[in-house]
N, C-alpha and C positions, 0 to 999 in steps of 0.2 A: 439585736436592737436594744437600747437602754436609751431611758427619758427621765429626766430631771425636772425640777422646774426650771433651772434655765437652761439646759443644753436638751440636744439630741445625739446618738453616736448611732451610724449606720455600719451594719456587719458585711461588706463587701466580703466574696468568697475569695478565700485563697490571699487574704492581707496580715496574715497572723494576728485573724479574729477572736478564736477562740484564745488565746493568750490574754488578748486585751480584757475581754471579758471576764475571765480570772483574775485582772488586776480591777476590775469596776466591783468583783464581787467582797475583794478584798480591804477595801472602803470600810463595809459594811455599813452602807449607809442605806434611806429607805427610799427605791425609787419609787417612781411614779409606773415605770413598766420597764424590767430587764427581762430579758429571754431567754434562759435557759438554751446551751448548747444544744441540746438535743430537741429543741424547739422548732418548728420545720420553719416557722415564721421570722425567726433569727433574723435573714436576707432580704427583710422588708424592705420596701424604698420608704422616698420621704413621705409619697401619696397613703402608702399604708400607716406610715409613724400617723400624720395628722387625721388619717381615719380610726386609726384606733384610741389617740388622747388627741380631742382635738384642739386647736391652736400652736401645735405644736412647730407648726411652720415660723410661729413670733423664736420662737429660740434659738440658740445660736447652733449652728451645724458642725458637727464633728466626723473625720472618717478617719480611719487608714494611709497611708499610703509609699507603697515599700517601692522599690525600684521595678522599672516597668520592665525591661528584660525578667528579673527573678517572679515575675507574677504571670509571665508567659512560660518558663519551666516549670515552674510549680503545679498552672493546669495541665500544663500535656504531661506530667508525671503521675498527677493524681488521678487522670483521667485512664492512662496506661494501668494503673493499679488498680485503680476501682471500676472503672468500667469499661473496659477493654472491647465489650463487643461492639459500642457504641461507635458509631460509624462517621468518621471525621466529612467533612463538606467536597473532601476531594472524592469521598467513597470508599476511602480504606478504614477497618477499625483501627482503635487506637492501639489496639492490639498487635499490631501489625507495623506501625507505623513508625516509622526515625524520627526524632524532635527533625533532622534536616529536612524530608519530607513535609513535616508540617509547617516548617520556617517558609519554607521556597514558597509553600500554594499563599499563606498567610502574605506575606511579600509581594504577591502577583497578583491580589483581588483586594486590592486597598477599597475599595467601594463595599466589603462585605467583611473584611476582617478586624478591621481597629479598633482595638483596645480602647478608645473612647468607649464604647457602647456602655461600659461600665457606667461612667459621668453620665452620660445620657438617660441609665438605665435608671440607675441609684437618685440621682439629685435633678432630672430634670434640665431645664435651662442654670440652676443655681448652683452656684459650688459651695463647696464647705469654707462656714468661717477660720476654719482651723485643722489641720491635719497632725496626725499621730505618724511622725517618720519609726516607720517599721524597722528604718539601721539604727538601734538606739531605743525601741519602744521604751522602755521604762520609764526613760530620762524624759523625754518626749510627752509622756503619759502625766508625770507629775509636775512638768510643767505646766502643758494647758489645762488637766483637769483640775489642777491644783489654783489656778486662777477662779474657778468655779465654786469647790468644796472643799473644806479643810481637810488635812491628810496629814494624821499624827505620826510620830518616829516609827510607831511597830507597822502600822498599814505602809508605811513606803517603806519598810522593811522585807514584807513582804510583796510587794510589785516588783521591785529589785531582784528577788529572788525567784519570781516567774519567769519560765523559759518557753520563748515560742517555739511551738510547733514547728518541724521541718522536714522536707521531705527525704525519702529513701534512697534516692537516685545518687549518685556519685558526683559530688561538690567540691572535686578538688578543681581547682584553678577557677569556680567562679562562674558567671555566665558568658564570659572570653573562653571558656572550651566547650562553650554552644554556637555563639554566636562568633562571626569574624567583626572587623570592626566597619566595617562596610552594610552590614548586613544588621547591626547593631542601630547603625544611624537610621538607616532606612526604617527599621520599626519605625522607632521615636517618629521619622516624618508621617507615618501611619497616625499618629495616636496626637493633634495638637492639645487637646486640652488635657490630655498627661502630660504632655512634654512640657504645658507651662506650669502647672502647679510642681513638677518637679523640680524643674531650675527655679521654683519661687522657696519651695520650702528646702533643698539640700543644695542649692548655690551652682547646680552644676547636671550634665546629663551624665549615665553610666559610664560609654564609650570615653565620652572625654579626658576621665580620672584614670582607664587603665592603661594599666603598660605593656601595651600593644606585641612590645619587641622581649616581653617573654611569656605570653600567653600560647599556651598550646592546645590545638586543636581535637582534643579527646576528653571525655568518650564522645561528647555531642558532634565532633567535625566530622564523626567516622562516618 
């Protein structure tokens, strides 16, 4: 979490947070409250941001936000890594578990799985004034924060040359060698208030922009 006086930025998990946070620290500017990666409070919502500096709700909202498929691999990766025994909703550990496995149950209990819960979670009934598109962070970053605070040639020298974090798992062909493009959609219909802020801020949904007819189905379709 980082507070200014006029913005706020929310650390949603798994939006190539701590990246972004390297580029606020890079500023050097003097916040009002930045959190240290290893800060447990990091994932605060908004209710925590205006409880810890209050008024914080007058300012303007800022988050994250990367393509909604790549934010569904990245937990079932990180959750596979880090905490495997941890026991997914269907009852299997993560440990244990095929991304297909947890596509199909995710897909079949829309009333408990949607990636909304994130917007729910994070912001309440409110969305953010502004979003940081995670394809492209940098540019993205120095653009809207760059409406807010000044950012001399060496500090966006250095945002430029921060690299998000990314996962271990095997990235060739994309989230079309997880997902089929049927199966793609259907998220998205899982999730509306990502699916709108998505087509608001990148013009477009995942499925739609790939090339269906050379996408291969591995390692995820195995």
């Amino acid at each position: 979490m980082v507070i200014s006086e006029k913005f706020l930025w929310l650390h949603i998990p798994k939006t190539a947070g701590d990246a972004t946070l390297a580029m606020f620290q890079a500023l050097g500017h003097r916040f009002l409250l930045l959190d240290a990666h290893t800060d447990e409070r990091k994932h605060g919502t908004l209710a925590d941001a205006v409880a810890r500096v209050p008024g914080s709700e007058q300012r303007a909202l800022i988050a994250n936000l990367p393509r909604l498929p790549d934010v569904a691999l990245s937990y079932f990766h990180h959750m596979q890594r880090h905490h495997p025994e941890t026991r997914f909703a269907n009852g299997q550990p993560f440990g244990a578990l095929r991304f297909r496995d947890y596509l199909e149950y995710v897909l079949s209990h829309p009333d408990q799985q949607s990636y909304d819960w994130h917007f729910d979670h994070f912001f309440g009934a409110r969305d953010p004034d502004h979003w940081l598109r995670v394809d492209g962070l940098a540019d993205s970053f120095l653009d809207v924060i760059g409406r807010y605070l000044p950012i001399d040639p060496e500090a966006a020298q250095r945002i430029r040359a921060t690299i998000a974090n990314v996962g271990s798992y095997d990235r060739r062909g994309g989230a079309a060698s997880w997902f089929t493009r049927d199966e793609m959609a259907a998220f998205y219909a899982l999730c509306p208030r990502w699916r709108r802020a998505e087509r608001q801020e990148y013009g477009d949904l995942l499925y739609e922009v790939i090339d269906w007819s050379a996408a291969r189905q591995e390692p995820g379709g195995a």
